[in-house]
Structure formats: structure tokens, C-alpha cells
Backbone bond lengths (Angstrom), bond angles and torsions (degrees), N, CA, C in turn:
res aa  C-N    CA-C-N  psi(-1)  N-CA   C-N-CA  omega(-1)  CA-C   N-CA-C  phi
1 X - - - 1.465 - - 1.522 110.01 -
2 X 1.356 112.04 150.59 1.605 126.42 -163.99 1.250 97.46 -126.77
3 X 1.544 109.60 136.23 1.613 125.42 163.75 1.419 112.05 -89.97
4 X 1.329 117.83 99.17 1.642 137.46 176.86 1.670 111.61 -60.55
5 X 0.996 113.72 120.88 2.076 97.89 152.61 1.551 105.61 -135.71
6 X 1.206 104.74 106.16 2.093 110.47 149.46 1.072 137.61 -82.02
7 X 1.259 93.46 122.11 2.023 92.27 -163.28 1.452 93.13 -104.63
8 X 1.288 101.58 139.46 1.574 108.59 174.56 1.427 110.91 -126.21
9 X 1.038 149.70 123.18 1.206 148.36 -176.04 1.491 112.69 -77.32
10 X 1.525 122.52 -1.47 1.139 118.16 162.11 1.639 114.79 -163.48
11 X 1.022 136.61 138.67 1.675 121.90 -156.50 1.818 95.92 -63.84
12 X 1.167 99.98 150.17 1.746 122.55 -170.81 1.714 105.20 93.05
13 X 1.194 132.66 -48.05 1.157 111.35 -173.76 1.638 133.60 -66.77
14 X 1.795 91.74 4.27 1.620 95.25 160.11 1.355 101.03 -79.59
15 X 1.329 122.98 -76.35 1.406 111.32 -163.83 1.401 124.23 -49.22
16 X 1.656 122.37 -40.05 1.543 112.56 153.61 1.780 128.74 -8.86
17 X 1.873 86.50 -68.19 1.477 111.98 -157.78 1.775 100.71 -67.56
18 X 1.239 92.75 -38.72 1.944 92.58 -144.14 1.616 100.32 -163.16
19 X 1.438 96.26 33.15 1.998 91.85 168.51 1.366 132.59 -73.43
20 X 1.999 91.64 -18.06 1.926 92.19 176.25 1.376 119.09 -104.55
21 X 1.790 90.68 12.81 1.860 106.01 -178.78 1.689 88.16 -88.99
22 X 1.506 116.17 -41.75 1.710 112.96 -168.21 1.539 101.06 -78.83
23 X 1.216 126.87 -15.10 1.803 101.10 167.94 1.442 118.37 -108.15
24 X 1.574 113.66 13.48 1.647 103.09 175.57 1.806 78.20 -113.18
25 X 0.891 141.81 -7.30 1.411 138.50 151.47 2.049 119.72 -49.53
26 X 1.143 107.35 -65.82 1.441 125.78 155.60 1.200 101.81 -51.46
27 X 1.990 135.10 -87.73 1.448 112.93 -170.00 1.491 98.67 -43.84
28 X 1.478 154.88 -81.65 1.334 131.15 -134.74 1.389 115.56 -57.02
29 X 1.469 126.93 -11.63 1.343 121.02 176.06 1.956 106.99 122.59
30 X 1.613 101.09 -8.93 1.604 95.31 -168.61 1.445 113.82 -70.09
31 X 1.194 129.84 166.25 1.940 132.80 177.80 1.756 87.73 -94.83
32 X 1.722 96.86 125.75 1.221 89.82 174.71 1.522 104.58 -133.89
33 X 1.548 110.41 148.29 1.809 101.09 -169.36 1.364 88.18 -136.76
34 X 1.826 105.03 161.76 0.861 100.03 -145.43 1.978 90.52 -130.73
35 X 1.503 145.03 117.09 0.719 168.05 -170.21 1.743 124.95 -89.72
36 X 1.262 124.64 84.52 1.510 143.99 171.13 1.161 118.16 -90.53
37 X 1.718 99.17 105.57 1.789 101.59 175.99 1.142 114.16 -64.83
38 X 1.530 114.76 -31.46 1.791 98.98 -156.66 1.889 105.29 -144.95
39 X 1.298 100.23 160.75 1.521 93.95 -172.41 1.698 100.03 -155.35
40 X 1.407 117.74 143.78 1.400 152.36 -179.93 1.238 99.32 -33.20
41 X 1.402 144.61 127.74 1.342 155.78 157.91 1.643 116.55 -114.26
42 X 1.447 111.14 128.69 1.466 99.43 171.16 0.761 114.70 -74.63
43 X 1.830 149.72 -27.75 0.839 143.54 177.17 1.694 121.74 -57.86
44 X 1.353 121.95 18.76 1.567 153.06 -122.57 1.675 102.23 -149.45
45 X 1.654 97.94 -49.35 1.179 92.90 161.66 2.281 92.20 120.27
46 X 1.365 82.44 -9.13 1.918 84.48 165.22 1.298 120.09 -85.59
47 X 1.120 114.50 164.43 1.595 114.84 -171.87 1.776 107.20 -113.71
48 X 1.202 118.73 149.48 1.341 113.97 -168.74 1.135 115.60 -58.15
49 X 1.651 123.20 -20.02 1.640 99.35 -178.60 1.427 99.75 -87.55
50 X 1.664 145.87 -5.80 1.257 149.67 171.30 1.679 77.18 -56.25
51 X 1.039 121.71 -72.96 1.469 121.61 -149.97 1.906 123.71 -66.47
52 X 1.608 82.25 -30.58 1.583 89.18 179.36 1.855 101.42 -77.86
53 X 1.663 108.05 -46.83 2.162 91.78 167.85 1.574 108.16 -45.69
54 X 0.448 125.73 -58.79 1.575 131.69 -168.98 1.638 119.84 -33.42
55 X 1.977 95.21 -50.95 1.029 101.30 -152.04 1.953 84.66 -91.94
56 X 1.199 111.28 10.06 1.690 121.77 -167.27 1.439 96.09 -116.90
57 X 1.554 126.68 14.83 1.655 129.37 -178.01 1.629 89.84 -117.71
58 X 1.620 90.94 -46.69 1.785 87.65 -176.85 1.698 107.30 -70.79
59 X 0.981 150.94 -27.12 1.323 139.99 174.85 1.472 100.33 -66.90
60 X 1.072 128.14 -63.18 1.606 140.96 177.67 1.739 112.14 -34.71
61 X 1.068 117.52 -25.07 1.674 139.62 -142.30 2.248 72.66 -115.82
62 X 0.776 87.75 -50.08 1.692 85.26 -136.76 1.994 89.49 -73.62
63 X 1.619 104.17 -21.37 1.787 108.40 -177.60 1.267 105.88 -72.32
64 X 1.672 126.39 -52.03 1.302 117.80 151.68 1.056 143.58 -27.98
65 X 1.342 118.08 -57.32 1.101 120.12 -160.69 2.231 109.44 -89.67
66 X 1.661 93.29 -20.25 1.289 100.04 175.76 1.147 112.02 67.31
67 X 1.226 146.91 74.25 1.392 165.10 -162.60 1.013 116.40 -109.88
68 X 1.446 130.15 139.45 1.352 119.11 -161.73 1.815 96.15 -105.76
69 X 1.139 112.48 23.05 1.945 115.63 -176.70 1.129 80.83 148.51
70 X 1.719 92.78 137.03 1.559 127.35 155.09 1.623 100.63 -101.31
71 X 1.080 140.30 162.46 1.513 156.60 -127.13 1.648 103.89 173.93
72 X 1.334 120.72 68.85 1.375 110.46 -178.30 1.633 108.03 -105.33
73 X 1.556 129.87 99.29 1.158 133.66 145.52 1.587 136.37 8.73
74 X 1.485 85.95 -73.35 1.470 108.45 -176.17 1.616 110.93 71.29
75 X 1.259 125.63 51.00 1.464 101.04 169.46 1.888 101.94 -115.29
76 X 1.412 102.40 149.98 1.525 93.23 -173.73 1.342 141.36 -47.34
77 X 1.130 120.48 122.90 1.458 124.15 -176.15 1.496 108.51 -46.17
78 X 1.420 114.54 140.48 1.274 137.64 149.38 2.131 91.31 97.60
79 X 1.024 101.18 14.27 1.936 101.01 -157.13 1.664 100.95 -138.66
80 X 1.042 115.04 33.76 1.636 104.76 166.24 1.144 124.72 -90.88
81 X 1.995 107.48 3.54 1.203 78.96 -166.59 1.928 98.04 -102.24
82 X 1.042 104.19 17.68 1.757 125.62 -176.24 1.955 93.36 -107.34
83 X 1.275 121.06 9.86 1.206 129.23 168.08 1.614 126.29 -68.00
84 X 0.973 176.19 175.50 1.561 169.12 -158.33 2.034 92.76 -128.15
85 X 1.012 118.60 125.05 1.792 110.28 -145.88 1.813 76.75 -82.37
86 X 1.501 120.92 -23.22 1.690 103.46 -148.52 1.684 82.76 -91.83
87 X 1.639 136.89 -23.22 1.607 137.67 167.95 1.824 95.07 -34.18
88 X 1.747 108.44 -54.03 1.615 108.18 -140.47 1.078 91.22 -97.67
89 X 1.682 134.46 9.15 1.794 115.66 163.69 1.471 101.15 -96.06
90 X 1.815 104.53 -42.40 1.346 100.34 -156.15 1.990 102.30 -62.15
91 X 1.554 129.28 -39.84 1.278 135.89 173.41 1.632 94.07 -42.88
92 X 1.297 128.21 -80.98 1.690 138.61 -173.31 1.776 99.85 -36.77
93 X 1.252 120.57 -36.58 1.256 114.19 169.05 0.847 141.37 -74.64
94 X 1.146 125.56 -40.05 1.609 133.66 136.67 1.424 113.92 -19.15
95 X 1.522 114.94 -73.74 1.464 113.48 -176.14 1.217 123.97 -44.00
96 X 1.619 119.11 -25.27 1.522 129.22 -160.18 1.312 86.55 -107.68
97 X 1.343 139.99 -37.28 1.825 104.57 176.31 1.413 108.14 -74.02
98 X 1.177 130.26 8.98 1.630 133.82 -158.45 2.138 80.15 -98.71
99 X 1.350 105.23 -73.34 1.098 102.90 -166.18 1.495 131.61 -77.35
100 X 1.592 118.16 -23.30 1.159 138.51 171.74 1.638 105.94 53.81
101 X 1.489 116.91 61.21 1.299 101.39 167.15 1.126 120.90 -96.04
102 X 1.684 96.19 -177.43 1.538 116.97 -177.92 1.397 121.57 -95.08
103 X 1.446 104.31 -35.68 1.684 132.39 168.84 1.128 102.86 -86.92
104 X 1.380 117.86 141.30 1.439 127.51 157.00 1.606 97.92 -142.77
105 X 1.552 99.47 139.38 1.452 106.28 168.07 1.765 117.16 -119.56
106 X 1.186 105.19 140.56 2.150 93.37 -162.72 1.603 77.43 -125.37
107 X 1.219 91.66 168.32 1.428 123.48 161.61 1.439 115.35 -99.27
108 X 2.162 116.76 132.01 0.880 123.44 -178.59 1.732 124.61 -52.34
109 X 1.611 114.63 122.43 1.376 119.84 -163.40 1.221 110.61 -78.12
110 X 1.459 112.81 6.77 1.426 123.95 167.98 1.288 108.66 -83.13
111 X 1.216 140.02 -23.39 1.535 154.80 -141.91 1.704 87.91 -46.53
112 X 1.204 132.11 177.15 1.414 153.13 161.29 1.353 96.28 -80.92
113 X 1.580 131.96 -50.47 1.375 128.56 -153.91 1.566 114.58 -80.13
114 X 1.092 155.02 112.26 1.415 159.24 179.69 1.305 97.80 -26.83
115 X 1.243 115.24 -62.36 1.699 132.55 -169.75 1.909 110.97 -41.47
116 X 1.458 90.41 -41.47 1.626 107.13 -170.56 1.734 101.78 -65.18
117 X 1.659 112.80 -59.68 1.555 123.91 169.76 1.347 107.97 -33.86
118 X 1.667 110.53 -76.52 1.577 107.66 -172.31 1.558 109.24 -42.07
119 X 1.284 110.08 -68.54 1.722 110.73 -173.36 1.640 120.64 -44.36
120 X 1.266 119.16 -30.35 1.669 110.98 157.51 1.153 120.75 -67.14
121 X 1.694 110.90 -36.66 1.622 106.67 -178.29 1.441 109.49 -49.16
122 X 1.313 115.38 -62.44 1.061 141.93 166.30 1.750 118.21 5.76
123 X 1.727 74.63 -85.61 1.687 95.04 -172.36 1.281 122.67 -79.79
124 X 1.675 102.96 5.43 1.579 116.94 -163.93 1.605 79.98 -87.71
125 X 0.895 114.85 -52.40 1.988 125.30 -161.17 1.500 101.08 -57.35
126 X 1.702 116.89 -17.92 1.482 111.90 -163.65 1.916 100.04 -117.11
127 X 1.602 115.05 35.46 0.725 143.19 -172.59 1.461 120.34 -93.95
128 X 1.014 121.36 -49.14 1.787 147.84 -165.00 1.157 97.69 -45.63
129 X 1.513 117.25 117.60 1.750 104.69 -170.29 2.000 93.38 -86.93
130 X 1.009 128.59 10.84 1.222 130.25 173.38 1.290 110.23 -69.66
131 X 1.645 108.07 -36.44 1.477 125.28 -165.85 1.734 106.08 -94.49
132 X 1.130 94.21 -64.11 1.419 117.27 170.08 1.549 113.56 -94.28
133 X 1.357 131.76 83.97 1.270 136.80 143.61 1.883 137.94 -10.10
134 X 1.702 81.71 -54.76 1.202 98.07 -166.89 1.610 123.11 -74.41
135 X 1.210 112.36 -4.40 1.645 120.06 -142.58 1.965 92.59 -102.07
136 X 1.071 119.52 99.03 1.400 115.43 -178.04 1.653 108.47 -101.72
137 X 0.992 122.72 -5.17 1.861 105.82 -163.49 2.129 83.58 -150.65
138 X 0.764 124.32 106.47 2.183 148.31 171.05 2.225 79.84 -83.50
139 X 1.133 99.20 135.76 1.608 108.25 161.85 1.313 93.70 -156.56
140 X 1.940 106.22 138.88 1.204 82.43 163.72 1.511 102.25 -142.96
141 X 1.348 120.59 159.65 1.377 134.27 -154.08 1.642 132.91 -87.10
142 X 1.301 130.72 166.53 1.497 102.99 -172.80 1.670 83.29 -125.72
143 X 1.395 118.40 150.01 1.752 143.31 172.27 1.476 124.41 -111.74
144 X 0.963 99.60 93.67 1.728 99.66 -172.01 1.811 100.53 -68.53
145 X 1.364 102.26 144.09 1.299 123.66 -169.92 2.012 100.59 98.40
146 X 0.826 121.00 -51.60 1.408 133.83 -167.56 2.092 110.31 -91.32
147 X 1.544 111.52 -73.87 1.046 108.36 154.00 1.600 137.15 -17.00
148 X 0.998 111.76 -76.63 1.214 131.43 178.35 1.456 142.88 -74.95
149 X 1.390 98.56 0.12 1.609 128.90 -175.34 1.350 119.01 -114.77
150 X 1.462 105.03 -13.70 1.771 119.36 163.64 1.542 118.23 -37.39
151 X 1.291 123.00 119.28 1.295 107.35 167.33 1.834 130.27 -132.77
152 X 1.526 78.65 42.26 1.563 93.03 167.53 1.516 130.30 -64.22
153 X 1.462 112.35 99.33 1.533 108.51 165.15 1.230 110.63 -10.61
154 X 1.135 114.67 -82.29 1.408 133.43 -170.82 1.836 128.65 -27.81
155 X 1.337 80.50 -35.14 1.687 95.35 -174.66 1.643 122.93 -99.22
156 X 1.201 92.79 135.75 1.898 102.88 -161.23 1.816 110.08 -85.66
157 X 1.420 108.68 8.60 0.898 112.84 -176.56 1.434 122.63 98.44
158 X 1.582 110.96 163.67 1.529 108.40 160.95 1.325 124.17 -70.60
159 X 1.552 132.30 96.92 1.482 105.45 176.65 1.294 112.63 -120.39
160 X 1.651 99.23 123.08 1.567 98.08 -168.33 1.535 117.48 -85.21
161 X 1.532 125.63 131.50 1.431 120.16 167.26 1.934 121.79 -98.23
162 X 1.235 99.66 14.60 1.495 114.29 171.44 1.541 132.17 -142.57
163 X 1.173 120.24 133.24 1.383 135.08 -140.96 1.253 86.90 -136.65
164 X 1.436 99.97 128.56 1.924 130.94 155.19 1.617 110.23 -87.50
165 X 0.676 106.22 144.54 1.892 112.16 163.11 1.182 113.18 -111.40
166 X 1.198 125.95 85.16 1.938 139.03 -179.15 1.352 112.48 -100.82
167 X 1.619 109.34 27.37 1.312 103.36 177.96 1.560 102.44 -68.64
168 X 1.113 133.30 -53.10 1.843 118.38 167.25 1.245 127.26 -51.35
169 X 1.251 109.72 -6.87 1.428 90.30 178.93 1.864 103.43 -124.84
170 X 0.983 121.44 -1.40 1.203 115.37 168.27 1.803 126.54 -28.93
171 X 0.938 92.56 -80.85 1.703 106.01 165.99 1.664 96.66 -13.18
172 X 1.254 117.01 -90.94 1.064 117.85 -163.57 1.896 111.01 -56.66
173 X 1.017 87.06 -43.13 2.046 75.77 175.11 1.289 103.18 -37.22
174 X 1.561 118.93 -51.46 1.573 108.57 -141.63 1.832 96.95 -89.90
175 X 1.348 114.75 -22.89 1.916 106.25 131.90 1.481 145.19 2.32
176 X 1.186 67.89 -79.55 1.742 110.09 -156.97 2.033 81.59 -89.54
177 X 1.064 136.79 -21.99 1.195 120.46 163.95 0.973 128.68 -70.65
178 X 1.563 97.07 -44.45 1.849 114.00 -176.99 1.672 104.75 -45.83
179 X 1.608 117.55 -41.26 1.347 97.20 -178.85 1.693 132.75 -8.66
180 X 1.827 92.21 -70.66 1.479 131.99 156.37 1.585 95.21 -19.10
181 X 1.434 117.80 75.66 2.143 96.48 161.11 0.714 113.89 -72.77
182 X 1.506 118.76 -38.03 1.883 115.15 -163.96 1.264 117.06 -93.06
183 X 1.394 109.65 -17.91 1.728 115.92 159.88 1.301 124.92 -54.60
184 X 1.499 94.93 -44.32 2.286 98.49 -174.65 1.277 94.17 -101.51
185 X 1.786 97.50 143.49 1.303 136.12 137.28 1.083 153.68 -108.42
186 X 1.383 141.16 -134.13 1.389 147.96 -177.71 1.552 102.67 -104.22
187 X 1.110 107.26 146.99 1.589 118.62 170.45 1.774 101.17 -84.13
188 X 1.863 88.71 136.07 1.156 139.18 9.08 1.409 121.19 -100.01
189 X 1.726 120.24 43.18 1.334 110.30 -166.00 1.745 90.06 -85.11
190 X 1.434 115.84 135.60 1.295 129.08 169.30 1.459 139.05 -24.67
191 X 1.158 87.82 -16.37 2.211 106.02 -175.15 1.338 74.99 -120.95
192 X 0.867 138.51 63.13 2.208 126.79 148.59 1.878 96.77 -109.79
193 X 1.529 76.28 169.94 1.250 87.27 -164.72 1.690 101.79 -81.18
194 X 1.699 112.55 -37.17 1.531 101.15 172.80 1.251 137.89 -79.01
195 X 1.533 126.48 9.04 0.905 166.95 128.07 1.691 130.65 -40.28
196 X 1.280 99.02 -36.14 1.896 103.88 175.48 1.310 93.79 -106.20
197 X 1.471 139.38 -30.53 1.367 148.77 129.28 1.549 107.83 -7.13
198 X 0.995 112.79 -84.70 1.840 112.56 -167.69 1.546 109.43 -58.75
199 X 1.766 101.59 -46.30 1.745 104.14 175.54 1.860 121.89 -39.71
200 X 1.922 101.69 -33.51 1.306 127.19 -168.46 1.378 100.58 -57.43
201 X 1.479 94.56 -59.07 1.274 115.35 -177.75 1.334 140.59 -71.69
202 X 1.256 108.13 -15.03 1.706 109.33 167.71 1.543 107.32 -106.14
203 X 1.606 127.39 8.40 1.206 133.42 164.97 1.756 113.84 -91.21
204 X 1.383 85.05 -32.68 2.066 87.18 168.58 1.488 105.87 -89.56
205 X 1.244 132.69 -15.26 1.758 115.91 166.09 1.542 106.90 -70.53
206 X 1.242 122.42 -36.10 1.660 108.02 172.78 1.593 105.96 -60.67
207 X 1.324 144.89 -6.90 1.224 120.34 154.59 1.417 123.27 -132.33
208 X 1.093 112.22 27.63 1.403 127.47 175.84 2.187 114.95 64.52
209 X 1.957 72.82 53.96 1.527 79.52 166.69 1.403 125.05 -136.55
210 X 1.147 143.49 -147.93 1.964 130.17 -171.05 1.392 74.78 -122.59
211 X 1.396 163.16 -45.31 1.249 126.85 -148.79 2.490 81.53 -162.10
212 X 1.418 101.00 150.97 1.333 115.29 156.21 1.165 123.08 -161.64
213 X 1.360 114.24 175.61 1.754 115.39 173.37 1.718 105.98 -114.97
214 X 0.977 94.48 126.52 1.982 103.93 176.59 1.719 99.76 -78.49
215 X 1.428 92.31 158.74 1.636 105.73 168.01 1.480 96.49 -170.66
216 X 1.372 108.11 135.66 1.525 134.90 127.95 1.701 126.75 -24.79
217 X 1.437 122.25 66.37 1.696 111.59 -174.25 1.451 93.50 -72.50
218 X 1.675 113.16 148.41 1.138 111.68 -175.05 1.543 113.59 -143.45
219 X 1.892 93.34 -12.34 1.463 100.25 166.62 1.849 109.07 -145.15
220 X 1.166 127.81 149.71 1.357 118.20 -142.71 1.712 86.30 -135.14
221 X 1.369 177.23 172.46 0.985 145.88 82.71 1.686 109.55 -97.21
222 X 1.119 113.08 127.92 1.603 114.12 174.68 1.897 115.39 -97.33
């Protein structure tokens, strides 16, 4: 058995990234917890029932998926990167001596979203197996809407060298997404359902499966 952590920098971009990696993770027997950089503030300009659905998607999110700890941060959405950088390791550090995993799943630091950058920086720094021992397998994930909308010169792209097989568990990801109302839409807006559908699907023809999740391995320890 494997100690999991998914960090999402905002609720949905686990299940986006790696929702049929977190329930054939759970069916195989691993402890998997589940890691939220950032969360809704009125002072932000949301109103409490914005905040109270939210905080009634993340309970909903977390019964499904059966999580062995939620880990919520709390620093304001869309604003980490106006965050104090040594606040958002030393908080991320905490969480990781709490959970001591082996898995870690990040979000691509290419992302379009600021939120996505900071949160790899982040968790990259809370990496150091000097520091952290425990952490054998770094993956990191691709986000449609965010992923794929990057348009840094600079960046060579997402290229993933590791493949999930979620053809069983698909179904339920795209579930377990719907939570998300105000996240999904209509095709071709990026969070649709036929849309994370096709992504499924042209990630399981690179290995001759009906549906997978890609990732970026970036640290391997055997």
C-alpha cells in the first residue's frame, strides 16, 4: 500500500487531472489524501452561499472519492502569487509531514493559471528527499481549460511518459465531476463532459486502451 497526496490548487483540478488515477488508487487499497491550495474569501468579493456550495462540493467530492484527509490551505483563490512564497511552503509543509507520502500528484507549471505555477513551485521545494524521505514517485498532471491554453514560448509542452488505464473507472470520474455545476459546460467549452471524454480517449489509444490519464513522471525513486 501507497501513501497518495493530490494537490489541487483549486477543487476540480484533481478530478480534471487524475480522478481515474484517485479511484483505481483507492480500489487498489492505497491511503489517498487529498490537498487544496486555495479557497473562496468574501473579502474576495464572493458571497457566503458562493462559499457555503463550494464548501458543500468539497464534502461531496471528498465522500466519493473516500479520502483518507482533506488538507485545505485556505489561501485566496486566484492570488498566490501575491502570497509571501516562505507562508506557501512552510503551510505545504506542514501538510507533508502530516501525510508523508510516496505519491505526489502536481499540477502542470506550465498551466495558463498563475495558481497552477505557484502550486508546483511550491510543492516542488517540499520535495527534497533529504527533507522529505518519504516521497518516491513526483507525477504531474494535465487540466483541460488551463493545460492546454499555455502559451509560453518557452515551454515544450506537456509530454507525458506515463499512462493510467481508467477505462473502469471513467464513468464515475465524469460523476464525480458533475459535482462541479458551475465548472461544466457545453462542448466545446473545456470542462464538458464530451470533451474530458475524447481527452480519455486519445490518451488510452497511446496504449491500447478505451479511456486513460497522462502524466509527466518527473521523479522516479526505486
Amino acid at each position: 500500500m501507497s501513501t497518495v497526496l493530490v494537490v489541487a490548487p483549486h477543487p476540480d483540478d484533481e478530478t480534471l487531472g487524475c480522478g481515474g488515477a484517485i479511484l483505481r488508487h483507492t480500489a487498489e487499497g492505497d491511503s489517498v489524501h487529498w490537498l487544496i491550495m486555495t479557497a473562496m474569501h468574501e473579502s474576495q468579493g464572493y458571497t457566503s452561499e458562493e462559499i457555503r456550495t463550494r464548501q458543500n462540493e468539497i464534502d461531496d467530492i471528498n465522500k466519493r472519492y473516500g479520502f483518507d484527509g482533506v488538507h485545505k490551505l485556505n489561501f485566496p483563490t486566484a492570488e498566490l502569487d501575491a502570497c509571501a512564497r516562505n507562508k506557501l511552503i512552510s503551510a505545504f509543509s506542514k501538510a507533508m509531514a502530516i501525510v508523508e507520502p510516496a505519491v505526489m500528484y502536481l499540477p502542470y507549471r506550465n498551466d495558463i493559471h498563475s495558481d497552477h505555477k505557484v502550486t508546483f513551485d511550491v510543492a516542488a521545494a517540499c520535495t527534497k528527499s533529504f527533507r522529505y524521505p518519504s516521497i518516491k514517485s513526483v507525477r504531474v498532471y494535465e487540466t483541460l481549460s488551463e493545460t492546454e491554453q499555455g502559451l509560453s514560448p518557452d515551454d515544450s509542452g506537456f509530454r507525458p511518459n506515463l499512462f493510467i488505464d481508467i477505462s473502469r473507472y471513467f464513468d464515475e470520474k465524469i460523476e464525480i465531476m458533475q459535482v462541479y455545476k458551475s465548472e461544466m459546460g457545453e462542448e466545446p467549452f473545456p470542462r464538458s463532459r464530451g470533451v474530458i471524454e475524447a481527452l480519455a480517449k486519445y490518451r488510452g489509444s497511446v496504449i491500447g486502451s478505451h479511456a486513460a490519464e497522462a502524466f509527466m513522471l518527473i521523479r522516479e525513486i526505486l
